[in-house]
C-alpha positions as CSV (number, residue, x, y, z in Angstrom):
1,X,-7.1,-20.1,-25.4
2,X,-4.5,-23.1,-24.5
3,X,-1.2,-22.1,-23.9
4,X,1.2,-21.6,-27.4
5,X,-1.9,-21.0,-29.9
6,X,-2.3,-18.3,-32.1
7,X,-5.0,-15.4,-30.9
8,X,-7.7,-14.8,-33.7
9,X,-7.8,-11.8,-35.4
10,X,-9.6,-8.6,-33.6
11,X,-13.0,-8.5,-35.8
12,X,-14.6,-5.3,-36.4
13,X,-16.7,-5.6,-32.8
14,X,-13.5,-6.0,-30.9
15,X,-11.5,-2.6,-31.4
16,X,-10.3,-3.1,-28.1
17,X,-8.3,-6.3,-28.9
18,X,-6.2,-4.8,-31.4
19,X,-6.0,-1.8,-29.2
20,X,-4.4,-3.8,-26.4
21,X,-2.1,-5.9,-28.1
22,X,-0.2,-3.5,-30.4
23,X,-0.3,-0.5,-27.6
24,X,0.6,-2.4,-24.5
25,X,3.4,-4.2,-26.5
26,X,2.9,-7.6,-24.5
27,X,4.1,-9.9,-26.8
28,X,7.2,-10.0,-28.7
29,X,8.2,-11.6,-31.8
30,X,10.9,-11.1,-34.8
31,X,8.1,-10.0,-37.2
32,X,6.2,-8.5,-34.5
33,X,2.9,-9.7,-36.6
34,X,-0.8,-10.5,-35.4
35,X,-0.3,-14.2,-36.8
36,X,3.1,-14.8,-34.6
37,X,2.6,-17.0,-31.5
38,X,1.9,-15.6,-28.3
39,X,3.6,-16.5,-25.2
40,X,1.7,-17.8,-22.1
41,X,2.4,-14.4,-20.0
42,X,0.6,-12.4,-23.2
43,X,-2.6,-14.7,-22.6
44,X,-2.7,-14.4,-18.9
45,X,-2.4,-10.3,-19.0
46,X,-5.6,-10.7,-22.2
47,X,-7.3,-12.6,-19.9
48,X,-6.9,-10.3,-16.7
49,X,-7.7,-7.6,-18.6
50,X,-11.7,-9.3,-19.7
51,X,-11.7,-10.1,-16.1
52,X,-10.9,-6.4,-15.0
53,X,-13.5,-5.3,-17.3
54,X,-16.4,-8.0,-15.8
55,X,-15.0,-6.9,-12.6
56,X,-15.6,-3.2,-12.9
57,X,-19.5,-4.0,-14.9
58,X,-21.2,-6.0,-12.0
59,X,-24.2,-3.9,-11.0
60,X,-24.8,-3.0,-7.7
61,X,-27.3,-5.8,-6.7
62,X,-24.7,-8.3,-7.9
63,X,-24.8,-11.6,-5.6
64,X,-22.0,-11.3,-3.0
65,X,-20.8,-14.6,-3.8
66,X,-20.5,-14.1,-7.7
67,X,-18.2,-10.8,-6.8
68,X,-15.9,-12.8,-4.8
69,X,-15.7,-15.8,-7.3
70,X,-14.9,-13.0,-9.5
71,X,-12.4,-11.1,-7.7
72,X,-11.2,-14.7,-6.7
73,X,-10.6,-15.7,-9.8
74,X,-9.3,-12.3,-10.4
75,X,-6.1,-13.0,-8.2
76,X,-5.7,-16.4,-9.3
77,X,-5.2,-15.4,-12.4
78,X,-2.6,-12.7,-11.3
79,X,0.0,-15.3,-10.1
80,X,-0.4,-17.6,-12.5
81,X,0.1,-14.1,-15.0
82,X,3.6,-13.2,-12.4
83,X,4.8,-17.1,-12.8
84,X,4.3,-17.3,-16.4
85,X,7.1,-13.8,-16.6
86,X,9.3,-15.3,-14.0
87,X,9.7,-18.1,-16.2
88,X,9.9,-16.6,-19.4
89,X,12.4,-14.1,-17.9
90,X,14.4,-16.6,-16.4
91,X,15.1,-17.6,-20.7
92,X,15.0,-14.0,-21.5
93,X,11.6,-14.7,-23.6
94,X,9.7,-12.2,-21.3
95,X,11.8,-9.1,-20.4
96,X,11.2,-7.3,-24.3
97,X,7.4,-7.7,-23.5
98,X,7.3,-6.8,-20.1
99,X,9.7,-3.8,-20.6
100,X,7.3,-2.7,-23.8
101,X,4.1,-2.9,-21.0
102,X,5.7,-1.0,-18.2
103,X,7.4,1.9,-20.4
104,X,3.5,2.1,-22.1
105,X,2.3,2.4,-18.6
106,X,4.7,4.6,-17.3
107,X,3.8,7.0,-20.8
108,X,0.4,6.7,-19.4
109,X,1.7,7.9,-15.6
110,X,4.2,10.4,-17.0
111,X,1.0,12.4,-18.9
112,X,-1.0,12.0,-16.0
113,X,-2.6,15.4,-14.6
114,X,-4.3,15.0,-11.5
115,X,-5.0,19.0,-11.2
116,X,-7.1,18.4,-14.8
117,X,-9.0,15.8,-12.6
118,X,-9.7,17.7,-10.0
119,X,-10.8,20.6,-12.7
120,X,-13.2,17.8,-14.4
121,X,-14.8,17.3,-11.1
122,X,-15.2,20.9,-10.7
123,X,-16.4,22.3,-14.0
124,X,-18.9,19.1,-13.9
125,X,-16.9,17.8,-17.2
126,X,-15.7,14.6,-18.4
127,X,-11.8,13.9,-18.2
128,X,-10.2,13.4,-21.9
129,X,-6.4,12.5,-23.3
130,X,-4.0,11.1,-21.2
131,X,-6.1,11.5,-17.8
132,X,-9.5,9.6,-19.0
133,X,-6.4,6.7,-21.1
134,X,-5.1,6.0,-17.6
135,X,-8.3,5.9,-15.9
136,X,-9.7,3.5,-18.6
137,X,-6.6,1.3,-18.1
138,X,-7.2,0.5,-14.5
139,X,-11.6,0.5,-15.1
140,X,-12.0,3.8,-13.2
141,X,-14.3,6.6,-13.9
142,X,-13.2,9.8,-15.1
143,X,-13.1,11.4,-11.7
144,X,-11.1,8.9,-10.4
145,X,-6.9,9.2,-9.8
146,X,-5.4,5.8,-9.7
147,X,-3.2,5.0,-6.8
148,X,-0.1,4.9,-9.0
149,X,-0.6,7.8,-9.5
150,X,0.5,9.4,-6.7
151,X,3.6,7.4,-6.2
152,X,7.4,8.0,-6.2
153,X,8.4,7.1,-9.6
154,X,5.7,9.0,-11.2
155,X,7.0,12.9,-9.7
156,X,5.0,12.2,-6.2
157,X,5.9,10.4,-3.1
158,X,5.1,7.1,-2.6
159,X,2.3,5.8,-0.7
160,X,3.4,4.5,3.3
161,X,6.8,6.8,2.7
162,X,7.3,10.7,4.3
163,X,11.1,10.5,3.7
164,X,11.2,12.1,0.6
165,X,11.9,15.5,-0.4
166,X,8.6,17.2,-1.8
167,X,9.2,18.5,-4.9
168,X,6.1,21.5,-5.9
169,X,6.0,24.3,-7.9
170,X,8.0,27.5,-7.2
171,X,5.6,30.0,-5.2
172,X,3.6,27.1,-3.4
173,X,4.1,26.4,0.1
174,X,3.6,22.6,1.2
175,X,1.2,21.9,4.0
176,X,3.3,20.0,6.4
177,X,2.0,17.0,7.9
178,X,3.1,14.2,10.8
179,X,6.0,11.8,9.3
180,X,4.0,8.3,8.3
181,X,6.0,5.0,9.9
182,X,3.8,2.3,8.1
183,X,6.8,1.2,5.9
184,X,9.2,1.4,8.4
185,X,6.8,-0.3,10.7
186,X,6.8,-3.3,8.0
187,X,3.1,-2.6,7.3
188,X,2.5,-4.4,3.8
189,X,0.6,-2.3,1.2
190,X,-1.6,-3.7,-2.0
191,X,-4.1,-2.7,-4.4
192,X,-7.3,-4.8,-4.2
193,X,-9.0,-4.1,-7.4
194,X,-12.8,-4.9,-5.7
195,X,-14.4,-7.1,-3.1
196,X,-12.8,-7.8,0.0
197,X,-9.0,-8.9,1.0
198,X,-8.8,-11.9,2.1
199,X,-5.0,-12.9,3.3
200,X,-4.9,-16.5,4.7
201,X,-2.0,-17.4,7.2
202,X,-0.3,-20.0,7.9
203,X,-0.5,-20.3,12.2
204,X,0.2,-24.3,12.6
205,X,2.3,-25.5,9.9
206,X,3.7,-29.1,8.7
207,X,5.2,-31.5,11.7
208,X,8.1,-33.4,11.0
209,X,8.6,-36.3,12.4
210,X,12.3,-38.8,13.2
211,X,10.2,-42.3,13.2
212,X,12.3,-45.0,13.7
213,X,12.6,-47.6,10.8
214,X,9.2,-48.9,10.2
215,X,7.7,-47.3,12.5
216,X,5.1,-45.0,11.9
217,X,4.7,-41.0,12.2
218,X,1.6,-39.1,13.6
219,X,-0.2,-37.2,11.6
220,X,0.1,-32.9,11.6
221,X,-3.1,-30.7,10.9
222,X,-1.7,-26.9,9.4
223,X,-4.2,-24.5,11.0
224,X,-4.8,-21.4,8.5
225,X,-6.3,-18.4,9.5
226,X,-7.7,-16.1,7.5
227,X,-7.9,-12.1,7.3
228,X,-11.0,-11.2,5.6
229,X,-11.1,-7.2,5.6
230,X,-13.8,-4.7,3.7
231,X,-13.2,-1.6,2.4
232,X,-12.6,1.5,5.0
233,X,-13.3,4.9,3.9
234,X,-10.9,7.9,4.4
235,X,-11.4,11.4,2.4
236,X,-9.8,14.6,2.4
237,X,-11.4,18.1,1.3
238,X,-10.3,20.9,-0.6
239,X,-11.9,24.3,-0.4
240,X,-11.3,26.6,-3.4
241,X,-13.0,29.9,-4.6
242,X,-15.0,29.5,-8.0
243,X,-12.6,32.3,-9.4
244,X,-9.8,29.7,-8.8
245,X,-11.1,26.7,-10.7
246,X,-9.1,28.0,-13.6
247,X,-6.2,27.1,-12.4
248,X,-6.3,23.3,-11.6
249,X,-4.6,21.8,-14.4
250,X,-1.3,24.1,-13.6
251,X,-0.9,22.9,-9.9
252,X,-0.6,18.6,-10.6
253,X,2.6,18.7,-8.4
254,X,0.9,20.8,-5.4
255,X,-2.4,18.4,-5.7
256,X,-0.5,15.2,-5.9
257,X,1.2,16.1,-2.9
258,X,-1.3,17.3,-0.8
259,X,-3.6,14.7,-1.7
260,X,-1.1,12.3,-0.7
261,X,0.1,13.6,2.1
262,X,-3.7,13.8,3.6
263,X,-4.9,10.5,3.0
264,X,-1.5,8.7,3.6
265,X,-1.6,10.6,7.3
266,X,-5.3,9.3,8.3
267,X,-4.1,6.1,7.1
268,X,-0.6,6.4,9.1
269,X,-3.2,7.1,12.3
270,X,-5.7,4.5,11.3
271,X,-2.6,2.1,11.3
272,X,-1.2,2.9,14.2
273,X,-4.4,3.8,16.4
274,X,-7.6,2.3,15.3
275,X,-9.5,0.7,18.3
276,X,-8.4,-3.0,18.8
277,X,-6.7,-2.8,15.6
278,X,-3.8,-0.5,15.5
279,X,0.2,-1.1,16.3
280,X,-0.2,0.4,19.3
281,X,-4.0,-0.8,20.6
282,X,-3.4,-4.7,19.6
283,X,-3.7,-7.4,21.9
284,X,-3.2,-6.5,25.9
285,X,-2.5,-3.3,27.0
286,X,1.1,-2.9,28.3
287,X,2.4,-2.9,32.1
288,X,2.2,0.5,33.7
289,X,5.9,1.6,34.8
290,X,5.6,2.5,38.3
291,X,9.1,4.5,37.6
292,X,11.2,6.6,34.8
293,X,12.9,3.7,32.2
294,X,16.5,3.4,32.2
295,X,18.6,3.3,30.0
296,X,19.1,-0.9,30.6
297,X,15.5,-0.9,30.3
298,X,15.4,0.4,26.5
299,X,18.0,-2.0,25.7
300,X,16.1,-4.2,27.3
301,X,13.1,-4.2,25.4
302,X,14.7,-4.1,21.6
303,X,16.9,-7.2,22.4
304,X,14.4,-8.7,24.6
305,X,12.4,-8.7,20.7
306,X,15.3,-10.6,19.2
307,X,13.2,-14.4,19.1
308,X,15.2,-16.5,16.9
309,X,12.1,-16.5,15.0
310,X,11.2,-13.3,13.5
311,X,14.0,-11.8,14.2
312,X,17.6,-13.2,14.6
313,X,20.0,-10.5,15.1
314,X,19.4,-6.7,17.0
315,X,19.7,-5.5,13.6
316,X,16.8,-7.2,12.5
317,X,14.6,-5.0,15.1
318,X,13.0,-1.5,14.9
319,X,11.2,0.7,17.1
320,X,8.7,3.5,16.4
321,X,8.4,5.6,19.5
322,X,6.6,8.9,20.2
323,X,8.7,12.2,20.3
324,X,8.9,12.4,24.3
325,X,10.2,9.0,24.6
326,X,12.7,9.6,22.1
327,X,14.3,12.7,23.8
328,X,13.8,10.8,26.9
329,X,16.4,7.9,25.6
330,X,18.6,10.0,24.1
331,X,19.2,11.4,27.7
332,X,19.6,8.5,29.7
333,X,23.3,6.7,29.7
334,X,23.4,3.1,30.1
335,X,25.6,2.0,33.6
336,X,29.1,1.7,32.2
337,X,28.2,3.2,28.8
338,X,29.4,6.4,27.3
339,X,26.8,6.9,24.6
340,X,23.2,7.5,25.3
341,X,20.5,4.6,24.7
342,X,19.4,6.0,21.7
343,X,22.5,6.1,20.2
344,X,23.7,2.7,21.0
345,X,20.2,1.7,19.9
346,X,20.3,3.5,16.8
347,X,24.0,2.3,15.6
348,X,23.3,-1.1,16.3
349,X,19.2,-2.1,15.8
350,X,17.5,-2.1,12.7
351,X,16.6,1.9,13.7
352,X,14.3,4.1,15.7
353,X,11.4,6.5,14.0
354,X,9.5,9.0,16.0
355,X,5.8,8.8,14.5
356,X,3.8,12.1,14.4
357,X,1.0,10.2,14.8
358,X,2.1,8.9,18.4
359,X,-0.5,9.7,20.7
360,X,1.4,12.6,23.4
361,X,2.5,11.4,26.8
362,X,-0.2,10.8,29.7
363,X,1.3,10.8,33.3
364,X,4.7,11.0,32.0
365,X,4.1,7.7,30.1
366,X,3.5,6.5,26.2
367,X,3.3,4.0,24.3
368,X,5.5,1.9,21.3
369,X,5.8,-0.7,19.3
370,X,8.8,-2.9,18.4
371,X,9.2,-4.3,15.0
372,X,10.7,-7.9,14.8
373,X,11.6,-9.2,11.5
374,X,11.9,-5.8,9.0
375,X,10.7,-7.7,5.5
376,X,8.4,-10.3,7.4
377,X,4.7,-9.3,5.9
378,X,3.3,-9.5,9.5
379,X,0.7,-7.1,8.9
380,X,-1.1,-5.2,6.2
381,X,-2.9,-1.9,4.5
382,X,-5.0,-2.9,1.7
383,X,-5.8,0.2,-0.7
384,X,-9.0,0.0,-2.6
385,X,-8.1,1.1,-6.9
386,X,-8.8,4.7,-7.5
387,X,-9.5,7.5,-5.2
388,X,-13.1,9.2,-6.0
389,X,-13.4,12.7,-6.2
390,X,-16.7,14.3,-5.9
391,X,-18.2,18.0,-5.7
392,X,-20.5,19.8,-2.9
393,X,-21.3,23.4,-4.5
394,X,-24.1,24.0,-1.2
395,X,-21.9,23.9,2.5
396,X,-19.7,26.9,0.9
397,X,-21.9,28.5,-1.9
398,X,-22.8,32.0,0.2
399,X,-18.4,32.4,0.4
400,X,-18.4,32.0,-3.0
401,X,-16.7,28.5,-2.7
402,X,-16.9,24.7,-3.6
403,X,-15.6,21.9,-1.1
404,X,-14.3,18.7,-3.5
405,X,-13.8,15.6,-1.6
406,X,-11.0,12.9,-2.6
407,X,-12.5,9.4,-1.3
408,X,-10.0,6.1,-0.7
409,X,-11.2,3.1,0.5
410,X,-8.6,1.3,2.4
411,X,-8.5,-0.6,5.9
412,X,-5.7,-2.6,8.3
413,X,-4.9,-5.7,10.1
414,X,-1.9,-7.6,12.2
415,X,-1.6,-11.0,10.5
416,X,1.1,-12.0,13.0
417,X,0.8,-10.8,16.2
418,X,3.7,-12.1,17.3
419,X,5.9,-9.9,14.7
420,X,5.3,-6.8,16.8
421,X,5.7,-6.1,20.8
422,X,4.2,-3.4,22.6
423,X,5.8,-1.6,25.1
424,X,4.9,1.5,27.8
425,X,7.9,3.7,28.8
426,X,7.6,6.3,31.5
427,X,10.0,9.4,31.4
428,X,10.0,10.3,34.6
């Protein structure tokens, strides 16, 4: 369909069609009418939504290549979807139908059970209403919980945050696990609705040149690299008597949270510690310090990360630290200071975070990493659409007891190495 034409009316094979365009709300007009025109951004979100669809049908011996021209085409689409509402917006044709399609998906979000999912999965039953609407409207099956699911806005935390207050019903105490630093470490997070993904950067870019007149300027090759990364798989298991099964659809707050809080702290540890990978095992090892750092020597290192480049001021610099470090700076006194290096540190840089996941001190030593550039998208956490639950009634059966398993697919990379220093700090 070209741009500014008129969509043909849904025929009686293609409920669906009707179905999306007057529940979404995506297009808006003064009659509000099948016939009236619809706007570039309403064609774009039709024609990621058939893509979606051939997306989430591909059997399972589906050529590699044809899933990633697919999924390829798939994010192609997407931007060319965001451009057409920046544009609209910008001659306030699109805010009406992008306002109608978020407050339809936030409906969808707001009636959202996950406990009801979890008691699907259990009682071996398919998930109906609001649930099985939602699940539909990102292509997952029905024991699936969408990743929005579980964020802020939607009466859970978000995903790569451990700030917030946890909110769970009266009588339930929360399981308590490490703070996550991923956001506050700049890690980027997006959803990858299948395949693999792929995140080319930039490393060489255009030379410019001051020829003088007539003469002529050499030629600059950019250099891209590019990130290719496959799903990773984390889970988290719940143990529950048979007797208790009952009770799932009463406890959505206490599930979303503790499913959260599980899976976001593997990821918090895959991101900071995975083998070669992670903040703080990229790259070459730091220095051993042969003696306890100073106070100079903590300055030293967060303004030693202020480049010019990725960073242009102190404030532009964070540090996440492990919690024997950090009560080591906050005892040591800068020469001619009054206040501690942590406080100086944390008035004037772009902040300090202990991380839970921190590996403890060895021989008075551990590790952290410096953040340069806070909103630079130097690395990134790719989350895989929906997280799987699935039931194993054997391991437990003789206790009277069934395991369920919540499965996300995620996985990690630095893009830009040079956006994060590692240092060693020795406490005494």
């Amino acid at each position: 369909m070209m741009p500014g034409t008129i969509p043909p009316e849904p025929t009686a094979g293609q409920p669906w069609l009707q179905k999306y365009f007057t529940r979404s709300k995506l297009f808006t007009t003064t009659e509000g009418s099948w016939g009236d025109v619809v706007k570039k951004s309403v064609e774009k979100a039709l024609a990621l939504s058939e893509l979606r669809g051939k997306i989430n049908d591909l059997a399972e011996d589906t050529a590699a290549e044809d899933r990633d021209r697919l999924t390829g085409e798939y994010r192609a689409l997407e931007s060319e979807y965001r451009a057409a509402l920046i544009a609209e917006d910008d001659t306030g044709e699109g805010r009406t139908s992008r306002d109608g399609q978020s407050a339809e998906l936030r409906r969808m979000l707001d009636g959202f059970n996950v406990g009801k999912v979890f008691q699907a999965a259990s009682n071996h039953e398919q998930t109906e209403g609001a649930e099985r609407e939602l699940q539909q409207h990102f292509g997952l099956t029905p024991h699936s919980i969408p990743i929005e699911a579980l964020r802020t806005e939607h009466r859970a935390a978000a995903t790569f945050t451990g700030d917030e207050p946890n909110a769970v019903p009266k009588g339930i105490i929360a399981q308590v696990f490490p703070q996550s630093v991923a956001n506050f470490a700049g890690v980027m997070g997006e959803t990858v609705p299948t395949g693999e993904a792929v995140h080319p950067v930039i490393t060489t870019g255009a030379t410019v040149h001051r020829p003088a007149a007539s003469a002529n300027a050499a030629e600059g090759t950019a250099a891209i690299t590019v990130s290719t990364l496959a799903p990773r798989r984390i889970q988290a298991s719940f143990a529950y008597a048979r007797e208790d099964a009952a009770v799932f659809g009463g406890l959505d707050a206490a599930l979303r949270m503790n499913l959260r809080d599980a899976l976001q702290d593997d990821m918090d540890d895959y991101i900071l510690n995975s083998t070669d990978v992670g903040l703080l095992q990229f790259g070459t090892d730091p220095t051993n310090p042969t003696a306890a750092t100073d106070g100079a020597g903590y300055l030293s290192a967060m303004y030693g990360a202020v480049d010019g480049t990725y960073s242009g001021a102190i404030s532009d610099v964070r540090m996440v630290v492990g919690s024997a470090i950090y009560a080591h700076m906050a005892s040591v006194v800068p020469t001619g200071r009054d206040d501690s290096a942590l406080d100086i540190l944390s008035a004037r840089s772009g902040g300090i975070r202990v991380g839970g996941n921190v590996p403890a001190y060895a021989n008075n030593r551990q590790d952290c990493v410096i953040v340069k550039g806070m909103n630079a998208d130097n690395a990134v956490a790719p989350l895989w659409q929906g997280i799987s639950i699935f039931q194993d009634e054997f391991t437990r059966a003789e206790h009277g007891e069934v395991k369920l398993f919540a499965v996300m697919l995620m996985n990690f990379a630095v893009l830009r190495a040079d956006g994060y220093t590692r240092h060693r700090f020795r406490n005494a």
